[in-house]
N, CA, C and O of each residue as an XYZ file, in Angstrom:
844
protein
N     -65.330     28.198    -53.207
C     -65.745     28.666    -51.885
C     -66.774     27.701    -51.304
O     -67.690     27.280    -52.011
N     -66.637     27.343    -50.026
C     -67.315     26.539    -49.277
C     -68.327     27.282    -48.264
O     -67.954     28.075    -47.399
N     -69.617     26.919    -48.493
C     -70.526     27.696    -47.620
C     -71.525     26.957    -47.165
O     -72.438     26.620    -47.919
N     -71.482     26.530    -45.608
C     -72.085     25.556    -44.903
C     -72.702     26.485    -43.514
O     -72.079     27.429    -43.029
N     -73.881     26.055    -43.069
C     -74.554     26.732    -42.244
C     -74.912     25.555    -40.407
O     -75.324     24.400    -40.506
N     -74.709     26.035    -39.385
C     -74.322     25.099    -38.593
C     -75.219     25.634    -37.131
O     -75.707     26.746    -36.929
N     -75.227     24.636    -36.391
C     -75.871     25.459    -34.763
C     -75.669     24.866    -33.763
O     -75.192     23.732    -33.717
N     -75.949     25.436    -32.963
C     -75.325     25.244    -31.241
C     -76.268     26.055    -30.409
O     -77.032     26.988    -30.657
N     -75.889     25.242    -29.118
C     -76.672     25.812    -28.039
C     -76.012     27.029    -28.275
O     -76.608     27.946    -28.840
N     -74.231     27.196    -27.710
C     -73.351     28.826    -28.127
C     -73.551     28.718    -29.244
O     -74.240     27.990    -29.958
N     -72.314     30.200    -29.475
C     -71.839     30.087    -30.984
C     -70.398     29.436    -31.258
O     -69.795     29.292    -32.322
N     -70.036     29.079    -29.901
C     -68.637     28.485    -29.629
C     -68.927     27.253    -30.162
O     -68.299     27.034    -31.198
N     -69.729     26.297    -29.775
C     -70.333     25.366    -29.792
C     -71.092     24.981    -31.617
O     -71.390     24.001    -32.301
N     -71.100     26.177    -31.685
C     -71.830     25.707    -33.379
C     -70.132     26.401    -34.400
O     -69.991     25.997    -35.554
N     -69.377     27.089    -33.979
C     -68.039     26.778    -34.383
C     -67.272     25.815    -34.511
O     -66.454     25.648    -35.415
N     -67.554     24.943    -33.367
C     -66.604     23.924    -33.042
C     -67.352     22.551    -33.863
O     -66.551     21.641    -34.075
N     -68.352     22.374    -34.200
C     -69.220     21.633    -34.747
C     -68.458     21.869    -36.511
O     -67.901     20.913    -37.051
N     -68.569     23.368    -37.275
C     -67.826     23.709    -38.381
C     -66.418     23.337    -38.339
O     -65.805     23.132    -39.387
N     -65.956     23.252    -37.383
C     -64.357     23.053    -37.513
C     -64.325     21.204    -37.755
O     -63.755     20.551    -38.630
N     -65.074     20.807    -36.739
C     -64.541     19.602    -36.577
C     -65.093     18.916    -38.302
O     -64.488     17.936    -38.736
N     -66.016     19.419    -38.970
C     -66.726     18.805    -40.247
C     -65.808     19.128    -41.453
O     -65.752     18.581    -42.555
N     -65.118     20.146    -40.951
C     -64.579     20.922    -42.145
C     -62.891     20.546    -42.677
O     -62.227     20.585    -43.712
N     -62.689     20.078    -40.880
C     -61.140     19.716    -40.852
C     -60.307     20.241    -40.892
O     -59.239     19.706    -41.191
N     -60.467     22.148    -40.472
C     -59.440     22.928    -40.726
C     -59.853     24.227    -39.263
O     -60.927     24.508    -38.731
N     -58.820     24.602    -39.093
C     -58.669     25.626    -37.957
C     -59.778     26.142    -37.590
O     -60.525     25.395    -38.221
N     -60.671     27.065    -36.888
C     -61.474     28.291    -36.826
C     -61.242     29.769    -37.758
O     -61.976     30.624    -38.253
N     -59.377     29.432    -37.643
C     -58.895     30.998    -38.142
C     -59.040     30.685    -39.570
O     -58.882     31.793    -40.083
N     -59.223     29.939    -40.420
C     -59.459     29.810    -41.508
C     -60.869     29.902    -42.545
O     -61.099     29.791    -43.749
N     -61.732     30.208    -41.139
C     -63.365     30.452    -41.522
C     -63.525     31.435    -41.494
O     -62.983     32.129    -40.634
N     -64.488     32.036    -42.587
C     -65.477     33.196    -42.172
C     -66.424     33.204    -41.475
O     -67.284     32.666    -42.172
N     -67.002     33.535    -40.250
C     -68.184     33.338    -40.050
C     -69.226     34.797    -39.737
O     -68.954     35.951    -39.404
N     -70.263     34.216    -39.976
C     -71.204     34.900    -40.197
C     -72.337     34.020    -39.087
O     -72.404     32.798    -38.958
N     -73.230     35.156    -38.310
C     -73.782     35.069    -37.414
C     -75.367     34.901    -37.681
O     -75.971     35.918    -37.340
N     -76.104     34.002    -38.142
C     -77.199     34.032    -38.600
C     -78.600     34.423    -37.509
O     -79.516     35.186    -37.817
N     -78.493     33.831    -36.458
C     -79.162     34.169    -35.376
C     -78.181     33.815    -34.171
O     -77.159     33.130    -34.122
N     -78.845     34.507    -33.271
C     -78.418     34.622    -31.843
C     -79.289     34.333    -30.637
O     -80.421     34.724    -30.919
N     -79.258     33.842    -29.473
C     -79.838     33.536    -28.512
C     -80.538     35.377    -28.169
O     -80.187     36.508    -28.504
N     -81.252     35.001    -27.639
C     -81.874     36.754    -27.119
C     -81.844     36.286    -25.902
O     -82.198     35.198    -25.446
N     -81.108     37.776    -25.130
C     -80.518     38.003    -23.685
C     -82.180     37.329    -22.857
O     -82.182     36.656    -21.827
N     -83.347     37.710    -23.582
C     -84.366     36.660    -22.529
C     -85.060     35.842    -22.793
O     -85.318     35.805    -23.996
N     -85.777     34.711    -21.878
C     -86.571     33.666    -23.185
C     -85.766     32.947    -23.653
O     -86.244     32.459    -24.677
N     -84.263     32.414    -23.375
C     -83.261     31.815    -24.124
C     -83.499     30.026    -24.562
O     -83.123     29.331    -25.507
N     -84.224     29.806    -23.462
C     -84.372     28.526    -23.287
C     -84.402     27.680    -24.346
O     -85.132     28.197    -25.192
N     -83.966     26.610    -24.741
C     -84.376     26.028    -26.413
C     -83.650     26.665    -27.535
O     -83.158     26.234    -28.578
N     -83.741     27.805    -26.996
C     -82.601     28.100    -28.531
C     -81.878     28.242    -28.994
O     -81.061     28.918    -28.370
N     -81.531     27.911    -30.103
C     -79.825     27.679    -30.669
C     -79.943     28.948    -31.317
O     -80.787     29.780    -31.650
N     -77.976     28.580    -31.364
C     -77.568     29.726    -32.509
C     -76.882     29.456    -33.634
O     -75.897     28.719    -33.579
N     -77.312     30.022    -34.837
C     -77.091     29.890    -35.979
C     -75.743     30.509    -37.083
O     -75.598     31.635    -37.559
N     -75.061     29.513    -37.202
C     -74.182     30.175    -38.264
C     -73.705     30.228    -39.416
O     -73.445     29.031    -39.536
N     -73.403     30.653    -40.307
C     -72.989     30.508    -41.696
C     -71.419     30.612    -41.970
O     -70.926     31.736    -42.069
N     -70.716     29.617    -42.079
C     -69.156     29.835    -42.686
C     -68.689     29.522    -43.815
O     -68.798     28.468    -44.440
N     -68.120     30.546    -44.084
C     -67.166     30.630    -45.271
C     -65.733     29.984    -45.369
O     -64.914     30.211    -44.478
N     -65.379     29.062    -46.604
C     -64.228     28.626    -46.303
C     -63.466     28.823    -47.703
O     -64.149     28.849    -48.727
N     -62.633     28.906    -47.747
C     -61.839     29.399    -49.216
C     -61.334     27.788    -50.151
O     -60.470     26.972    -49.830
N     -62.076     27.793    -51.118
C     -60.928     26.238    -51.263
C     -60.015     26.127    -51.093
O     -59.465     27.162    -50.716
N     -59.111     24.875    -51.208
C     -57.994     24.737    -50.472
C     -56.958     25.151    -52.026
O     -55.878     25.716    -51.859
N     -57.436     24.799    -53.442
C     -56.777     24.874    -54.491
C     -56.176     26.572    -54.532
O     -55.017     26.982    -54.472
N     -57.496     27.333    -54.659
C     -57.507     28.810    -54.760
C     -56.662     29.407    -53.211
O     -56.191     30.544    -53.235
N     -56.542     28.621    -52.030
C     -55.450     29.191    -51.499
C     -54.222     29.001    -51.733
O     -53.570     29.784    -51.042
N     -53.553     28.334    -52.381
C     -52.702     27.485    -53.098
C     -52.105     28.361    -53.819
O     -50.981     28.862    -53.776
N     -53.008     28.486    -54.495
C     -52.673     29.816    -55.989
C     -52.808     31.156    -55.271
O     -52.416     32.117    -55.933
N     -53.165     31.354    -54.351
C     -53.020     33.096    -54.048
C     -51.884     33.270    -53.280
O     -51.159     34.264    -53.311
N     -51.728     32.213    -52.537
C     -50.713     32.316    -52.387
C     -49.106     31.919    -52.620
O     -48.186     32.330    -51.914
N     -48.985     31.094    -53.685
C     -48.279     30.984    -54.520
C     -47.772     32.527    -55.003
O     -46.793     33.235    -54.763
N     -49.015     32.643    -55.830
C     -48.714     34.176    -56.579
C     -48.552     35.369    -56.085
O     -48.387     36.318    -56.852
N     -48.572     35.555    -54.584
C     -48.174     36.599    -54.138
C     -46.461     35.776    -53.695
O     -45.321     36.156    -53.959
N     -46.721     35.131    -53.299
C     -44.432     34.710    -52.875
C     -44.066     35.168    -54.397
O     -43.481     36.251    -54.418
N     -44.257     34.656    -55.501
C     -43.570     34.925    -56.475
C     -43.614     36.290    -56.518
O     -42.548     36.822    -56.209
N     -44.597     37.093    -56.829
C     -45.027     38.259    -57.436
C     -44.105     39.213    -55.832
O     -43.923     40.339    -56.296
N     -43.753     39.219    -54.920
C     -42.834     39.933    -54.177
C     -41.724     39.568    -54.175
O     -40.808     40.316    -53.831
N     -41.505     38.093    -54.633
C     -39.633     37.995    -55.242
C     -39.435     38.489    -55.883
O     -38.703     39.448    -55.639
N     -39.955     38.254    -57.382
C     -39.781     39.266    -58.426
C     -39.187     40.474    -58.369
O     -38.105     40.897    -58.776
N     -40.192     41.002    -57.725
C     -40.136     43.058    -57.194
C     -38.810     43.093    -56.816
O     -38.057     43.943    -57.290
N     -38.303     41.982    -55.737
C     -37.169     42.544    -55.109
C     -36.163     42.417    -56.339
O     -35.049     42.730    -55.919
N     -36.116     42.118    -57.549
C     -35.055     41.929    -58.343
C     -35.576     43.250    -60.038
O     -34.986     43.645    -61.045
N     -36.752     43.420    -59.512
C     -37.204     44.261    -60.730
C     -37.974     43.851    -61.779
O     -38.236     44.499    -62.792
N     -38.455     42.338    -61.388
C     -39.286     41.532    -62.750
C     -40.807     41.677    -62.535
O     -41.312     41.217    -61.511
N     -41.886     42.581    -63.883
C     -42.597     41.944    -63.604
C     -43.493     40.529    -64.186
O     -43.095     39.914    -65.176
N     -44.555     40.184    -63.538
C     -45.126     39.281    -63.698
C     -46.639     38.739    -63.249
O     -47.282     38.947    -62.220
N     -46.868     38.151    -64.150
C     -48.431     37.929    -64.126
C     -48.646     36.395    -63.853
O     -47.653     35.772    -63.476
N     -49.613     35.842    -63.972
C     -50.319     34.817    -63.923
C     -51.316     34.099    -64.214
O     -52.315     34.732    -63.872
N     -51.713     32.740    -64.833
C     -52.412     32.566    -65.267
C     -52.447     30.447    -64.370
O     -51.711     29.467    -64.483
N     -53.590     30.719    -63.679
C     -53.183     29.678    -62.587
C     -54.668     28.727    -62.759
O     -55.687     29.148    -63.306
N     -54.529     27.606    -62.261
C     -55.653     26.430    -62.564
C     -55.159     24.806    -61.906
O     -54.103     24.203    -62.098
N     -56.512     24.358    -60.978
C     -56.351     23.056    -60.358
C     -56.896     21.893    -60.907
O     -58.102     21.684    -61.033
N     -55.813     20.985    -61.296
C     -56.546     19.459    -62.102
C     -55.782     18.261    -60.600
O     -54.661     17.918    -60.224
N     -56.842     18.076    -60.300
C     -56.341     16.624    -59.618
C     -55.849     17.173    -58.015
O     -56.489     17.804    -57.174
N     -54.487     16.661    -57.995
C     -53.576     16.762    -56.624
C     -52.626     17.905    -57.591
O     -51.417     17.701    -57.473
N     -52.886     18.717    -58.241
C     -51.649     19.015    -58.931
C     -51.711     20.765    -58.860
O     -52.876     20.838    -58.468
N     -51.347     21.945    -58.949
C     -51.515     23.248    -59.413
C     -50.770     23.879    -60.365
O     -49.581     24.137    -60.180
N     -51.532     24.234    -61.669
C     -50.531     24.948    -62.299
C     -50.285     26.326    -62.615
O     -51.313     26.973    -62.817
N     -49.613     26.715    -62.677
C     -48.774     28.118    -62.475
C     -48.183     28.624    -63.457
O     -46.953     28.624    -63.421
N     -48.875     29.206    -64.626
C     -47.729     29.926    -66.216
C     -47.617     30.765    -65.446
O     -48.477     30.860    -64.571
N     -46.455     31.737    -65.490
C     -45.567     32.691    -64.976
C     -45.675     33.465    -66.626
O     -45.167     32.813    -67.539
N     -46.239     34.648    -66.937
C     -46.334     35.395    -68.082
C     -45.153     36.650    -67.566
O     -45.289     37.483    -66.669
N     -44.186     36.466    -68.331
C     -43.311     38.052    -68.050
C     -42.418     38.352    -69.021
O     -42.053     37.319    -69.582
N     -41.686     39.760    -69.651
C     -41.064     39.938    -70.378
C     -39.500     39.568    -70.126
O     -38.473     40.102    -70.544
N     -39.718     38.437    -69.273
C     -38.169     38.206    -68.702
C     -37.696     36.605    -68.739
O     -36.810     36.081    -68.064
N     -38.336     36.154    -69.478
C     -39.045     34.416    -69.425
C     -37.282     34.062    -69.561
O     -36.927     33.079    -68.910
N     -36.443     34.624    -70.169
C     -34.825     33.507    -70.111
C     -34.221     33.482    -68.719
O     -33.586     32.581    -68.171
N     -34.646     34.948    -68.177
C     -33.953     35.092    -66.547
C     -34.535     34.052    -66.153
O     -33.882     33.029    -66.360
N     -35.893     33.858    -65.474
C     -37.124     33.343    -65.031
C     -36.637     31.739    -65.173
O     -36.436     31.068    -64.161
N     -36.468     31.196    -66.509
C     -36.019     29.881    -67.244
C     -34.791     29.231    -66.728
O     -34.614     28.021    -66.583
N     -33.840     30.343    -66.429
C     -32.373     30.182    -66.292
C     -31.721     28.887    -67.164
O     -32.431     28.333    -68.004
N     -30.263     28.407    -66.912
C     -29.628     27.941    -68.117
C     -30.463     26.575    -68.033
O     -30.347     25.926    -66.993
N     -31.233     26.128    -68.973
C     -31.479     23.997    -69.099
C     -32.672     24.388    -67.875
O     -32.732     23.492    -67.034
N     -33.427     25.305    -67.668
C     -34.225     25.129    -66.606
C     -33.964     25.370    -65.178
O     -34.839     25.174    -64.335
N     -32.917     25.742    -64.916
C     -32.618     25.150    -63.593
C     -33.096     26.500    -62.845
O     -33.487     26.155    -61.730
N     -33.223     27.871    -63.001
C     -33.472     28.500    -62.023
C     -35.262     28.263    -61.643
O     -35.848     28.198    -60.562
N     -35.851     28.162    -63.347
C     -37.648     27.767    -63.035
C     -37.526     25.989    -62.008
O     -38.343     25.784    -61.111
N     -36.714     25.194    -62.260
C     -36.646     23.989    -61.208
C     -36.363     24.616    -59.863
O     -37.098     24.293    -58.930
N     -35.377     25.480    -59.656
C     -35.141     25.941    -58.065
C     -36.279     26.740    -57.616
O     -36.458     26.652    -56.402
N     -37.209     27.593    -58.323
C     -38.489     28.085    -57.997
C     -39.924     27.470    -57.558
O     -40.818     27.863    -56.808
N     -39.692     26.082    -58.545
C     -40.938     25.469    -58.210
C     -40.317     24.720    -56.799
O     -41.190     24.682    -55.932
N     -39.323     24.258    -56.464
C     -39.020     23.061    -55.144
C     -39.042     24.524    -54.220
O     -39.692     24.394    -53.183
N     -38.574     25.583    -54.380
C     -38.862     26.678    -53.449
C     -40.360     26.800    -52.936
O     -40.655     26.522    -51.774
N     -41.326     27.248    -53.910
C     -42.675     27.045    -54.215
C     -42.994     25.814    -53.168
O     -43.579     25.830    -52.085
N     -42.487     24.920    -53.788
C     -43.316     23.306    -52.894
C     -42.963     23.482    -51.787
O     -43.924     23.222    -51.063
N     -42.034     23.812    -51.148
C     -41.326     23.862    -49.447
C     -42.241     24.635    -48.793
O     -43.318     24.353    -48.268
N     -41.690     25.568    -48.901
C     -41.985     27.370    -48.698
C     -43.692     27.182    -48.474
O     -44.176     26.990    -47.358
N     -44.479     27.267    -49.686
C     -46.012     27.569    -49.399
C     -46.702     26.347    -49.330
O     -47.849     26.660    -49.009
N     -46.640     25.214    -49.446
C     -47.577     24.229    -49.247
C     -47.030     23.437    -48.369
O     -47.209     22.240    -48.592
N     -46.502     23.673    -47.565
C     -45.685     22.899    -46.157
C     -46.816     22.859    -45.024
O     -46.599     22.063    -44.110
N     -47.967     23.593    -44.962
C     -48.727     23.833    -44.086
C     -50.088     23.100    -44.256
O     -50.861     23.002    -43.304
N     -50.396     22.534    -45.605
C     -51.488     21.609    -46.258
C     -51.901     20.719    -45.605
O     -50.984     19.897    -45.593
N     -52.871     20.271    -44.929
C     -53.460     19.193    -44.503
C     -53.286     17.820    -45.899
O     -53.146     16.617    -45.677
N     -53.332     18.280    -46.846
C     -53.188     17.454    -48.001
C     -52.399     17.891    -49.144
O     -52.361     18.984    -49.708
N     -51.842     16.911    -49.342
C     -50.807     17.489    -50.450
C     -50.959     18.101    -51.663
O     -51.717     17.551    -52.462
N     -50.348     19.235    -52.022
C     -50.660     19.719    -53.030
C     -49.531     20.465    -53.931
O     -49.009     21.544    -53.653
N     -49.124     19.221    -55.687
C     -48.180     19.942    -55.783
C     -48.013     20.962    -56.943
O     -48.645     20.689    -57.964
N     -47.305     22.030    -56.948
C     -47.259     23.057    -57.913
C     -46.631     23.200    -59.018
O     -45.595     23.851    -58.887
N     -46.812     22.910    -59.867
C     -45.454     22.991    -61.024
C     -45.959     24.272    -61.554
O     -47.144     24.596    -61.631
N     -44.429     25.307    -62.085
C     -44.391     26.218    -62.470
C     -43.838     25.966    -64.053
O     -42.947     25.151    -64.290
N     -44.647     26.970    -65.346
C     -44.302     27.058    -66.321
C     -44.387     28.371    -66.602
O     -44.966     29.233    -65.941
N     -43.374     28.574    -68.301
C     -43.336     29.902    -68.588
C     -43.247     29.836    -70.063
O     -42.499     28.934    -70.440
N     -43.579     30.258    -70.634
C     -43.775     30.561    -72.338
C     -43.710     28.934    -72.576
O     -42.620     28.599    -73.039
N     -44.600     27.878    -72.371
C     -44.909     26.728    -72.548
C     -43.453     25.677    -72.376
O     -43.589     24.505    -72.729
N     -42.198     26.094    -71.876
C     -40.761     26.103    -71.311
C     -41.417     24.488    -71.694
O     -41.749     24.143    -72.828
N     -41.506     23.616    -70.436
C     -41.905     22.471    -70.134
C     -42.218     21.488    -71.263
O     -41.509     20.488    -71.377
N     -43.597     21.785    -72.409
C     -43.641     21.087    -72.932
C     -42.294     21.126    -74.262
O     -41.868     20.123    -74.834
N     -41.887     22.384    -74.478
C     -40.730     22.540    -75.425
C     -39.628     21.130    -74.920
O     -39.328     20.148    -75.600
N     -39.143     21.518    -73.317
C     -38.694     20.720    -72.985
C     -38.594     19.261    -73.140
O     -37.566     18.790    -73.627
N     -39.517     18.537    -72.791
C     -40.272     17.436    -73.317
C     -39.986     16.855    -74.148
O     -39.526     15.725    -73.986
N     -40.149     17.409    -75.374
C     -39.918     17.256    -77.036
C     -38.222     17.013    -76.837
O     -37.656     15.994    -77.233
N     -37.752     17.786    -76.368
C     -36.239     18.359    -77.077
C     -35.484     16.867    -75.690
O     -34.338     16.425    -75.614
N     -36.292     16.639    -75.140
C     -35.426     15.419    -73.838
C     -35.839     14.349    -74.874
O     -34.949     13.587    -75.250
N     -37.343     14.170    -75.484
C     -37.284     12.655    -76.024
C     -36.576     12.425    -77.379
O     -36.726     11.248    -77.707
N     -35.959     13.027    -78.156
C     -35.222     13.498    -78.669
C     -34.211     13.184    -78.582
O     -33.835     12.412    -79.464
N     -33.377     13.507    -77.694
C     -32.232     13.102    -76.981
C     -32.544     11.823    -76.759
O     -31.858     11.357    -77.668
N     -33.110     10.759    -76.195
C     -33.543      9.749    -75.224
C     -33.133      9.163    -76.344
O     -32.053      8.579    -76.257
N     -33.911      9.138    -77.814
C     -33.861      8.628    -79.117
C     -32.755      8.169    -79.321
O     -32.284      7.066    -79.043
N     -32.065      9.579    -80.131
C     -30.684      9.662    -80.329
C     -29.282      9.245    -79.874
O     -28.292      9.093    -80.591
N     -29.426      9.022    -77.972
C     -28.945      7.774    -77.732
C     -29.002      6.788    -77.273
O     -28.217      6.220    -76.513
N     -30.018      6.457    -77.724
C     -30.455      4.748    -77.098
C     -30.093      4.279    -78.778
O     -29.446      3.248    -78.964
N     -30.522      5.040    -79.843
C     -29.818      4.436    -81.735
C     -28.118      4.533    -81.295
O     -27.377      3.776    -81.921
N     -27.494      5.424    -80.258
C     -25.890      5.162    -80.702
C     -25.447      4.171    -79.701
O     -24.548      3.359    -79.919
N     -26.258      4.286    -78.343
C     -25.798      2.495    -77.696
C     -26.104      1.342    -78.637
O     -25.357      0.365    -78.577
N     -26.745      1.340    -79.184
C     -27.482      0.055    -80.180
C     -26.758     -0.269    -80.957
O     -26.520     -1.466    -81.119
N     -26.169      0.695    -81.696
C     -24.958      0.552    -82.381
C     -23.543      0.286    -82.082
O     -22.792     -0.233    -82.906
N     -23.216      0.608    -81.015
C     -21.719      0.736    -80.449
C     -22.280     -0.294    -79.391
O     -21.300     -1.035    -79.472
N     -23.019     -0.876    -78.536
C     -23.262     -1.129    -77.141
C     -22.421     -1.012    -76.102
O     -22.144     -1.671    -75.100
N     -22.060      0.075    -76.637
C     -21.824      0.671    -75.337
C     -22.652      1.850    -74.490
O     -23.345      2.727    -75.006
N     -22.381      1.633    -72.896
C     -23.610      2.470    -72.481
C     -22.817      3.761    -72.527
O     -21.643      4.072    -72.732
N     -24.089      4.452    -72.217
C     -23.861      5.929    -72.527
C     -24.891      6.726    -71.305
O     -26.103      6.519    -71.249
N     -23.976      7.873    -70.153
C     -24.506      8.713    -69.446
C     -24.783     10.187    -69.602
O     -23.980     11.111    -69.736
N     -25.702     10.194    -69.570
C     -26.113     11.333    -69.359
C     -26.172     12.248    -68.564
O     -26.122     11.888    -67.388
N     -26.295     13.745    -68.822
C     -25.756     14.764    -67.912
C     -26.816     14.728    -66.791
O     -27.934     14.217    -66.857
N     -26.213     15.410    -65.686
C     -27.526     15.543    -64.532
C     -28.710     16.014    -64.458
O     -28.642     17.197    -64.794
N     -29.481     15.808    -64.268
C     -31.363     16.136    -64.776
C     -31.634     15.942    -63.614
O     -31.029     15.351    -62.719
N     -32.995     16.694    -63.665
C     -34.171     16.912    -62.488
C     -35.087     15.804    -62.392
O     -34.985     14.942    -63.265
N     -35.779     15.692    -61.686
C     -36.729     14.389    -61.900
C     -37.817     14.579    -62.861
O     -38.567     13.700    -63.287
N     -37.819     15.908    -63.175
C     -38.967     15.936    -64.531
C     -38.430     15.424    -66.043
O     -38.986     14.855    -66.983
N     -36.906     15.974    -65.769
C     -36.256     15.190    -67.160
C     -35.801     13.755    -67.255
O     -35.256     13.157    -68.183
N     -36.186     13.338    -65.986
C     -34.954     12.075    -65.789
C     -36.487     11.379    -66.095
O     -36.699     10.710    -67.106
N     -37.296     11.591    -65.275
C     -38.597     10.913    -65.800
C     -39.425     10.796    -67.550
O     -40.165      9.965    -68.077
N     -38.937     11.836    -67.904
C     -38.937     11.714    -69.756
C     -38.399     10.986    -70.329
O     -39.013     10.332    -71.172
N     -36.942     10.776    -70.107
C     -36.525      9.990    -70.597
C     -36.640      8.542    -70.142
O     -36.665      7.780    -71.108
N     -36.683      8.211    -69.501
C     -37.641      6.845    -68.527
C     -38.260      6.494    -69.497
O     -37.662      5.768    -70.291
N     -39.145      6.733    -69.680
C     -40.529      7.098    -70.291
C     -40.677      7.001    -71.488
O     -41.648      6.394    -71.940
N     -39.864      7.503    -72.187
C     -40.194      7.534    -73.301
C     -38.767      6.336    -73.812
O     -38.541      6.345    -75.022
N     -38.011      5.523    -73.080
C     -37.445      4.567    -73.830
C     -38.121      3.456    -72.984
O     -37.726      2.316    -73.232
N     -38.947      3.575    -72.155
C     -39.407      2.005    -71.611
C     -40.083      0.740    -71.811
O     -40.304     -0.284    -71.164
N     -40.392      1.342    -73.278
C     -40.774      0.221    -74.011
C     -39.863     -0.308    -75.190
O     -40.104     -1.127    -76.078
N     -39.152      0.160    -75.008
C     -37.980      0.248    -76.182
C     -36.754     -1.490    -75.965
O     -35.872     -1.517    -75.107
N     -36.957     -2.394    -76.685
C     -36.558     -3.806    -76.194
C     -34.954     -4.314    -76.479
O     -34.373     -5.374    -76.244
N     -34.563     -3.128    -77.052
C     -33.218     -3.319    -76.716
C     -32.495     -2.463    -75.772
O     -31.579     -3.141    -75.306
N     -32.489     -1.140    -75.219
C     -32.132     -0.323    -74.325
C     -32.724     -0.510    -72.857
O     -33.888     -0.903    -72.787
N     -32.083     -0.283    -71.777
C     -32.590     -0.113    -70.588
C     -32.152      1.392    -70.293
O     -31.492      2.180    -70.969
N     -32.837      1.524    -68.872
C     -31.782      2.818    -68.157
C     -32.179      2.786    -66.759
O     -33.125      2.164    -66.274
N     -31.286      3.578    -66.137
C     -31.236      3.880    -64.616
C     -30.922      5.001    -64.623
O     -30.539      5.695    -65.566
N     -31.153      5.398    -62.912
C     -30.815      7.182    -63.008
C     -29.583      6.400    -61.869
O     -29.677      5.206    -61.585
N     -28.514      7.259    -61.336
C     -27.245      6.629    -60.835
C     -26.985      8.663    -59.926
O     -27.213      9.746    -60.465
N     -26.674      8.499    -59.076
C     -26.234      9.385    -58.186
C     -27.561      9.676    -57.337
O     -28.684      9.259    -57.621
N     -27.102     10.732    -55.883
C     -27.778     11.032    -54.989
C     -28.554     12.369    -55.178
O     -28.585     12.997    -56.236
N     -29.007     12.631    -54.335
C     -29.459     14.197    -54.564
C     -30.887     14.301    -55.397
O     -31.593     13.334    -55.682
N     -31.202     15.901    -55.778
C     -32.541     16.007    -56.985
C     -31.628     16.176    -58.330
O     -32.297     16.526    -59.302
N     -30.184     15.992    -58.586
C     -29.934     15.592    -59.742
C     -29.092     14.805    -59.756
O     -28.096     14.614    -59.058
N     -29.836     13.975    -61.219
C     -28.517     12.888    -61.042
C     -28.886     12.548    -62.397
O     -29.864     12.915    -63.049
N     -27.597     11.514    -62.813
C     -27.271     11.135    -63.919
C     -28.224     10.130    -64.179
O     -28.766      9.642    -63.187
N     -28.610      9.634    -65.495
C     -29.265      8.577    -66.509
C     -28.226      8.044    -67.333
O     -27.304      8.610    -67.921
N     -28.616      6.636    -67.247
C     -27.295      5.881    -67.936
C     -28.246      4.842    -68.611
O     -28.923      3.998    -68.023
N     -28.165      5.077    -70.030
C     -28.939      3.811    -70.958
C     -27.697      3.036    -71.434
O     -26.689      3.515    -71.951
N     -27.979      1.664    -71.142
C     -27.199      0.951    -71.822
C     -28.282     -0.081    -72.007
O     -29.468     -0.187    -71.694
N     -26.896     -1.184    -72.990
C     -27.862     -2.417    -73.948
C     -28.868     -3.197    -72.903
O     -28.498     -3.195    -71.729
N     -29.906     -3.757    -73.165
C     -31.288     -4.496    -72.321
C     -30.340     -6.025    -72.638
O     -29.716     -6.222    -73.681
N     -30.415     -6.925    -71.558
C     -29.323     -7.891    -71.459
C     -30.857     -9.076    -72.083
O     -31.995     -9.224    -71.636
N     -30.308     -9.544    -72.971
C     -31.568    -10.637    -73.688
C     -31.316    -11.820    -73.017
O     -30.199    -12.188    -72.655
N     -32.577    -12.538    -72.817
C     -32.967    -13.908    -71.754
C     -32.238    -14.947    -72.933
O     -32.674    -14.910    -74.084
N     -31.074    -15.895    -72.563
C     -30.902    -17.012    -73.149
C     -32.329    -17.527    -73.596
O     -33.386    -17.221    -73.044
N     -32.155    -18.517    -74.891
C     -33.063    -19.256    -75.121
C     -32.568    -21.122    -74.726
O     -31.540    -21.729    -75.025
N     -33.518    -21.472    -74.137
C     -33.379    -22.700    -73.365
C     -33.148    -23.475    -74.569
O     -32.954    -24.689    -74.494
């Protein structure tokens, strides 16, 4: 919470002074009226105010968690939350006795929730802010079980060299596996199709002639 105190000949005037410092609407302040001009004797004196402003993280998360927490309802799930801001980033565990619905098959319904999430409530941000949603630690399980894979075939191109594609992934998986073979000096990879999914294709790293 942001709490800054401001003045003006008005109170229009010591508003407009908070807005312009603050960088965000009027309708987004609390204000509070610290002093006032008196109807006589006015001459010289300002008026005083105190505004309240909500951080921008904690609006983020309240309202995050109310879109979710009334989707839910309409389908019968409930759900809790356990929410926290590092950086440009917000995160969001989703706690519920329903975590495979929630998960859907390889992730994909918690992926269609969070790009819902990003559209939907932070479209209005003066600054960007993005949300990733998790649920019974889904994500980092994930993680593990993609580099894994990444492993397993970048050892059977190596062997066969022949390349080898992979099924369509989100940019959180397509970026794991990136990642975790990019230092790797015989394999390369690319991601290959349009859209937020698309295929990864590792094949052999083409070695520099020696002069």
């Amino acid at each position: 919470m942001v709490i800054r105190e401001y003045e003006g000949r008005t109170e229009r005037e010591a508003i407009r002074k908070a807005v312009e410092d603050l960088g965000v609407e009027s309708d987004k302040l609390k204000i509070e009226v610290l002093s006032s001009k008196s109807r006589f004797f006015s001459f010289g004196n300002t008026v005083k105010i105190r505004v309240y402003l909500e951080d921008e993280g904690n609006q983020v998360i309240k309202k995050v968690e109310e879109f979710l927490t009334d989707l839910f309802k309409k389908i019968n799930i409930s759900v809790e939350f356990r929410s926290y801001e590092e950086d440009d980033k917000i995160y969001i565990e989703i706690i519920s006795d329903n975590a495979g619905i929630i998960i859907g098959k390889r992730g994909k319904t918690l992926e269609a929730l969070q790009l819902l999430v990003n559209v939907i409530v932070t479209k209005d941000l003066p600054r960007a802010k993005r949300v990733i949603l998790d649920i019974e630690n889904y994500r980092d399980k994930r993680r593990d079980t993609l580099k894994d894979l990444a492993i397993k075939i970048a050892d059977k191109v190596k062997k066969t060299g022949k390349p080898q594609l992979l099924e369509p992934m989100n940019p959180f998986e397509r970026r794991v596996i990136h990642m975790t073979l990019q230092n790797d000096p015989d394999v390369d990879t690319k991601s290959e199709g349009i859209g937020n999914l698309k295929k990864i294709k590792i094949f052999p790293r083409k070695r520099r002639r020696k002069r």
